[in-house]
C-alpha positions as CSV (number, residue, x, y, z in Angstrom):
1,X,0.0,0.0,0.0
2,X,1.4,3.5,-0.7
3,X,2.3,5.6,2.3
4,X,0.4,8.1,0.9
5,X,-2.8,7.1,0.3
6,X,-2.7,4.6,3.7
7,X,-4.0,5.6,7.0
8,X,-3.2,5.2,10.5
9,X,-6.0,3.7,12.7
10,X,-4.9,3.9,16.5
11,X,-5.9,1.4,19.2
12,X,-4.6,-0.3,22.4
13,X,-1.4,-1.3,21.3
14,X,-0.5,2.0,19.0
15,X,2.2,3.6,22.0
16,X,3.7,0.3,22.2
17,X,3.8,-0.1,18.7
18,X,5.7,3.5,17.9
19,X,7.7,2.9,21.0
20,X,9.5,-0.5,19.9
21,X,9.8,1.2,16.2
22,X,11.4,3.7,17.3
23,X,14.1,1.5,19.1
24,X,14.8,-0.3,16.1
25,X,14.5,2.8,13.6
26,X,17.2,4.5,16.4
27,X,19.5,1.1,16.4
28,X,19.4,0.3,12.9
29,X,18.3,3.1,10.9
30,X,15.8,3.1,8.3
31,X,16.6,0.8,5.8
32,X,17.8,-1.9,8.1
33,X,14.8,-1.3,10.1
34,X,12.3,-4.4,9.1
35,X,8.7,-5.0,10.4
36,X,9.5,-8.4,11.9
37,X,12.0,-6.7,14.1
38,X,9.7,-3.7,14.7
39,X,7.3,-6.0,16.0
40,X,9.2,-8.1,17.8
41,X,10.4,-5.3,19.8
42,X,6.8,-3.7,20.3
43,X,5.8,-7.4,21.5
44,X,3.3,-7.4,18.9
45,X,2.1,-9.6,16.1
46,X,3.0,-8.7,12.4
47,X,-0.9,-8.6,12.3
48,X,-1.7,-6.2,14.6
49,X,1.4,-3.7,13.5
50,X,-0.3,-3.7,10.1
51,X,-3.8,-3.4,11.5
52,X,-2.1,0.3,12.7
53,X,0.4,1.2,10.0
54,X,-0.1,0.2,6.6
55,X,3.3,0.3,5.6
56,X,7.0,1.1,7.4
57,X,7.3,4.9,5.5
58,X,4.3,5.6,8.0
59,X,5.6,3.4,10.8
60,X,8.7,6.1,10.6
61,X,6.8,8.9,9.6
62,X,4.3,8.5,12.5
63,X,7.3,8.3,15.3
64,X,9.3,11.6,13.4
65,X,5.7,13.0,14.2
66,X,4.9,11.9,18.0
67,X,8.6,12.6,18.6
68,X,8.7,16.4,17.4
69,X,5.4,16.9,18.8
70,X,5.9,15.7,22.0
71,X,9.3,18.4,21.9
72,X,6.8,21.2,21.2
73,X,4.5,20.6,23.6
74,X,7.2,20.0,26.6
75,X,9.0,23.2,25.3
76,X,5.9,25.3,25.2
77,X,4.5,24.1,28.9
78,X,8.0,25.1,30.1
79,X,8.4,28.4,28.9
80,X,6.4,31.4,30.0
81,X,4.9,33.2,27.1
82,X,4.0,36.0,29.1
83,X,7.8,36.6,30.0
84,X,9.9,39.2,28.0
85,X,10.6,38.4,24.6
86,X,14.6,38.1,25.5
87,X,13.6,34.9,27.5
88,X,11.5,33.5,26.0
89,X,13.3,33.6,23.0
90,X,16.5,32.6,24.8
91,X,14.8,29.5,26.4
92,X,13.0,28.5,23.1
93,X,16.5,28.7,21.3
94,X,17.9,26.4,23.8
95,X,15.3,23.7,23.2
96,X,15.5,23.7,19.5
97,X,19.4,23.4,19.7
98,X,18.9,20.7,23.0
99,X,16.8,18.5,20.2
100,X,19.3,19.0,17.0
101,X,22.3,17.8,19.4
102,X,19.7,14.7,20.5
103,X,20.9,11.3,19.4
104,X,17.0,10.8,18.0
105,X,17.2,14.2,16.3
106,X,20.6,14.0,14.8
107,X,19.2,10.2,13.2
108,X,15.8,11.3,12.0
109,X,17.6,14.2,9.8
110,X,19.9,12.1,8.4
111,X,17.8,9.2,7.6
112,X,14.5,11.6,5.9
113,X,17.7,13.4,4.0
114,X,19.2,10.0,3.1
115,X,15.9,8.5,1.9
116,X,14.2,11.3,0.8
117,X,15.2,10.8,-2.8
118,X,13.2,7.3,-2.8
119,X,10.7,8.5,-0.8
120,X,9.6,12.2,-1.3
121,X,6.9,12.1,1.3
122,X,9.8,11.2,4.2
123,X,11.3,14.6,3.5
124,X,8.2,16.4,3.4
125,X,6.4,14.2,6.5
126,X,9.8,15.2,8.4
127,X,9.7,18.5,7.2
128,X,6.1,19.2,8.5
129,X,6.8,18.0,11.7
130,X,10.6,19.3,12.6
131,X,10.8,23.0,11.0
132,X,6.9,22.9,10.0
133,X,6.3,22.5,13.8
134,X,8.4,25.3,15.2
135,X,7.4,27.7,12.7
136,X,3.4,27.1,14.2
137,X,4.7,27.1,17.5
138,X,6.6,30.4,17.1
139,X,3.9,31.9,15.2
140,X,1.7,31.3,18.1
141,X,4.4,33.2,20.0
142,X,4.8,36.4,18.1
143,X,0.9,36.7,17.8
144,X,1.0,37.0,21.7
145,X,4.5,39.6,21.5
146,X,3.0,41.7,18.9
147,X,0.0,42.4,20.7
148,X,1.4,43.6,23.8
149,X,3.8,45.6,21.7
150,X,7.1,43.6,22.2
151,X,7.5,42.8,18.3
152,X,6.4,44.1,15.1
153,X,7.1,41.4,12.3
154,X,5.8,41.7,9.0
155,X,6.4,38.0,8.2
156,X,6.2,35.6,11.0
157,X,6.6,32.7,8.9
158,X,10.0,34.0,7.4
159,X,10.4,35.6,11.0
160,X,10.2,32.0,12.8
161,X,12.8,30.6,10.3
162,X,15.0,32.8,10.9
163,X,15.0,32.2,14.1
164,X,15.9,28.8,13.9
165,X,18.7,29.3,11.3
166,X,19.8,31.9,13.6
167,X,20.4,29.4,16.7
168,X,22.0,26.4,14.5
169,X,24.6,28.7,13.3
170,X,28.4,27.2,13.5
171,X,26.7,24.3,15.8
172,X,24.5,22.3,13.0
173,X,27.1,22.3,10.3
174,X,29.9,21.2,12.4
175,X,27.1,17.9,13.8
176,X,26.0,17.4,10.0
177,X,29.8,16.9,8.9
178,X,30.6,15.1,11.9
179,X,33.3,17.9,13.1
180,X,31.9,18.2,16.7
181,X,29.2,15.8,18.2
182,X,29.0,17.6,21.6
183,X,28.7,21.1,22.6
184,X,28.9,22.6,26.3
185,X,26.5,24.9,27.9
186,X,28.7,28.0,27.4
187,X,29.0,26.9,23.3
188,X,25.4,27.0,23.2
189,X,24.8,29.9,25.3
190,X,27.3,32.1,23.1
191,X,25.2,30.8,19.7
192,X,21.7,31.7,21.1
193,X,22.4,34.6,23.1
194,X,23.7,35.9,19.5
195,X,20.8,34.6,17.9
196,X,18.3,36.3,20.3
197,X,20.4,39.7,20.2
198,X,20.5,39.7,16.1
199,X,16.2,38.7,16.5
200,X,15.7,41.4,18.1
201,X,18.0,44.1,16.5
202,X,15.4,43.6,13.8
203,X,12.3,43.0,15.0
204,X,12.0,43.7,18.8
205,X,10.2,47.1,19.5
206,X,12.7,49.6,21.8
207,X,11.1,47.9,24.8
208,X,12.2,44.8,24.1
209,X,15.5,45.5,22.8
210,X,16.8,46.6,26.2
């Protein structure tokens, strides 16, 4: 069945499902990943893993999404939105580089980059769930900051972007090529407090900048 026409029908067993695919898609990546092993390590039948995921493109698909949704959520319950824009932007910085320097975030990039060419909907599935995700979630954001006055953006889809490509500077292309695995706190203090500074150079009202 084609990942993009299948559908995902959730039951009892659907956590235990993602969780054990998720161990295997970590240990062996994707194309080493096979169902028997998925469900063999969700303690399932091959019957009932299919009875939730038609094929393994969504089995992956389906734990990319859970995983990056389950990041937004915890980041968004920890931060104060009400807080100046300097912290909250600082904090959300941190969480966004905290997951790129993850051992499951660092795999799931690689494998919907490395497969992406045989399987479009990978990339894009990924795509809608990583940088897709924090766009909405900062959007959400800088509705809340503009209205009390501590932003003006024109764009906040561009704005949210930025952002992000703001706080993976010199830290995600030394990860991607394998130059530097591990970071300390003061290494990824000195990217995002430069990140946040730049944000708000540009579109932080005077308040805010101070």
């Amino acid at each position: 069945m084609n990942a993009e026409t299948g559908t995902i029908r959730k039951g009892r067993k659907f956590q235990q499902v993602l969780q054990g695919a998720r161990d295997v898609f970590m240990r062996d990546g994707y194309s080493g990943a096979c169902v028997d092993e998925i469900a063999k390590a969700a303690g399932v039948s091959k019957a009932t893993l299919y009875s939730y995921f038609p094929d393994k493109r969504m089995i992956f698909s389906e734990v990319a999404r859970y995983e990056c949704t389950q990041q937004a959520q915890d980041t968004l319950s920890e931060i104060d939105l009400q807080a100046p824009p300097r912290e909250v932007l600082a904090r959300t910085g941190r969480h966004l580089i905290c997951f790129i320097l993850s051992e499951f975030g660092q795999r799931v990039f690689r494998i919907s980059v490395a497969e992406s060419d045989r399987f479009p909907e990978l990339g894009r599935r990924f795509y809608e769930s990583g940088p897709g995700m924090v766009e909405v979630s900062m959007c959400t954001y800088f509705d809340l900051a503009i209205q009390r006055g501590e932003l003006s953006i024109p764009d906040k889809r561009l704005a949210a972007h930025q952002f992000a490509e703001l706080c993976k500077a010199d830290i995600f292309p030394r990860v991607l090529f394998g130059i530097q695995t591990e970071f300390t706190e003061a290494e990824i203090d000195r990217v995002v407090s430069s990140a946040v500074d730049m944000f708000l150079s540009r579109y932080g009202t005077e308040s805010a900048r101070t």
